[in-house]
C-alpha positions as a Markdown table, in Angstrom:
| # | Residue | x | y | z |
|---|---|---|---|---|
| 1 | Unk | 41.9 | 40.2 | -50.2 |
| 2 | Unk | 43.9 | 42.5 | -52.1 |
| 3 | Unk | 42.8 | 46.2 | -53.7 |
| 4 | Unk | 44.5 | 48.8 | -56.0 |
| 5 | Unk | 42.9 | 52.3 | -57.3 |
| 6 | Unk | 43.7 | 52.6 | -61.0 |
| 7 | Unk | 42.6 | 55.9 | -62.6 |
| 8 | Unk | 41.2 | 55.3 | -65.7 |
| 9 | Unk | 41.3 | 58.3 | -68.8 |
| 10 | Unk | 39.1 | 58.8 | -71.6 |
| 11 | Unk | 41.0 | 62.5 | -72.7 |
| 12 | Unk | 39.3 | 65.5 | -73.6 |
| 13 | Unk | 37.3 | 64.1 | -76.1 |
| 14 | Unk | 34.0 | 62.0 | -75.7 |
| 15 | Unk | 34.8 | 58.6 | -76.4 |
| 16 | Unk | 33.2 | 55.4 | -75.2 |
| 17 | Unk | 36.4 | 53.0 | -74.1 |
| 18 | Unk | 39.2 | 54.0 | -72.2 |
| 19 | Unk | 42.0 | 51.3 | -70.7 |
| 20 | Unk | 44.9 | 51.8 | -68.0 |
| 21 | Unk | 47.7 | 49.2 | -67.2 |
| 22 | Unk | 47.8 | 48.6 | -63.4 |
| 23 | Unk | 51.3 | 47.4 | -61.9 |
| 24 | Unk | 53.2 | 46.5 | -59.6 |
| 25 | Unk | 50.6 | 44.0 | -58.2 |
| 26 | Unk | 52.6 | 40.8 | -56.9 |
| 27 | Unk | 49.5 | 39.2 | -55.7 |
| 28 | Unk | 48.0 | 39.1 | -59.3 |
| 29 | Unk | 47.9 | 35.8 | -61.1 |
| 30 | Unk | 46.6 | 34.8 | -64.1 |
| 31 | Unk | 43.8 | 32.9 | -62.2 |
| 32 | Unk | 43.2 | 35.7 | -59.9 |
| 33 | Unk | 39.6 | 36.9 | -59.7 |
| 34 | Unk | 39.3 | 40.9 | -59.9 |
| 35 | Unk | 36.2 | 43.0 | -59.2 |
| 36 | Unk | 36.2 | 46.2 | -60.2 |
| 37 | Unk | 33.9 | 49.0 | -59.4 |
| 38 | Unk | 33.9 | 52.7 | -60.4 |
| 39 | Unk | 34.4 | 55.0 | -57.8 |
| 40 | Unk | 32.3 | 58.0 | -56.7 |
| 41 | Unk | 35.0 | 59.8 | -54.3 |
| 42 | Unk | 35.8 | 62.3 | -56.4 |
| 43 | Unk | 33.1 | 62.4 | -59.3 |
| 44 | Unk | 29.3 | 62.5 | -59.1 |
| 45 | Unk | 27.6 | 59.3 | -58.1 |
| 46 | Unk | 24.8 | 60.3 | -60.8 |
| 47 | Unk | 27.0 | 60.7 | -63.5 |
| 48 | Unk | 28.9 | 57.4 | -63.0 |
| 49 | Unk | 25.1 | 56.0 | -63.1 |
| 50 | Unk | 24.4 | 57.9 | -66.1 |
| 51 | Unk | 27.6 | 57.2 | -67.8 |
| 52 | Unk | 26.5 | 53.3 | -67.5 |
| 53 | Unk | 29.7 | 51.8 | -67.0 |
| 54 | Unk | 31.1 | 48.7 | -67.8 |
| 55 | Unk | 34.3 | 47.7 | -66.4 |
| 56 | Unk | 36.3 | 45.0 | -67.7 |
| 57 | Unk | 39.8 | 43.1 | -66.5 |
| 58 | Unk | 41.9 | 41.5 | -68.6 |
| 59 | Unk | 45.5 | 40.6 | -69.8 |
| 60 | Unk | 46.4 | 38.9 | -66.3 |
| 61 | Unk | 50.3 | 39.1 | -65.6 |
| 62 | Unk | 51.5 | 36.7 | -62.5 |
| 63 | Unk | 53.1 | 38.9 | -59.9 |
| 64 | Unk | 52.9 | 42.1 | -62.4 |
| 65 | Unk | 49.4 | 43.5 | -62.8 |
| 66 | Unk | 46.7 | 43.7 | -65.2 |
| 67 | Unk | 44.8 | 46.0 | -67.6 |
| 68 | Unk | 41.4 | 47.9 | -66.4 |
| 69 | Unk | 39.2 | 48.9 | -69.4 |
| 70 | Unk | 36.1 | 51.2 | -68.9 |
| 71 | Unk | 33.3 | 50.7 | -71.5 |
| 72 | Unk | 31.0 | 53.8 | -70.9 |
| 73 | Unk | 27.2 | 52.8 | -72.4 |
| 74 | Unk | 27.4 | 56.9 | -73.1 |
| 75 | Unk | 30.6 | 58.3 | -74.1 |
| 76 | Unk | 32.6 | 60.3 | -71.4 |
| 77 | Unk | 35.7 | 62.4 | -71.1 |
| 78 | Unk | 37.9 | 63.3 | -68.4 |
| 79 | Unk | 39.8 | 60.4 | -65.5 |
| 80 | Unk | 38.0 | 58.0 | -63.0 |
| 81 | Unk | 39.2 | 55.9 | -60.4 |
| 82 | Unk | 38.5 | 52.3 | -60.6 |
| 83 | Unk | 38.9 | 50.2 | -57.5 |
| 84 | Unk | 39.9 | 46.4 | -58.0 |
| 85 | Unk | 40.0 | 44.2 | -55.4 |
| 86 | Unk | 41.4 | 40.3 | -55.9 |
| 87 | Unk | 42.4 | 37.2 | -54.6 |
């Protein structure tokens, strides 16, 4: 199992959909399952709970990387860290 920490940021402004492009990856494929789960190491478990996250991977690169896009079900500002994990 493979795992990568992308950091994920909305700006200053509330918005509701934020993406980051995750490299340098040589493991990914484009038939690679990746989970990804938003991390509460450095913000507030509640407010990733109230936030109502959505994460979603897509655009699939063999041996590059991939493209980690947070859908928040209220809109949020500032960074979070996203943790993907794939075979």
């Amino acid at each position: 199992m493979n795992f990568v920490v992308a950091t994920v940021d909305f700006g200053a402004t509330f918005t509701q959909q934020a993406s980051t492009t995750v490299t340098g990856q040589g493991w990914v494929t484009s038939a690679s399952k990746i989970i990804a789960i938003v991390s509460g190491a450095n913000t507030d478990p509640d407010e990733i709970f109230l936030l109502q996250f959505t994460p979603v991977i897509s655009n699939l690169v063999d041996g590059v990387g991939f493209t980690v896009t947070l859908f928040a079900g209220n809109e949020a500002k500032g960074t979070y860290d996203v943790v993907c994990s794939g075979a």
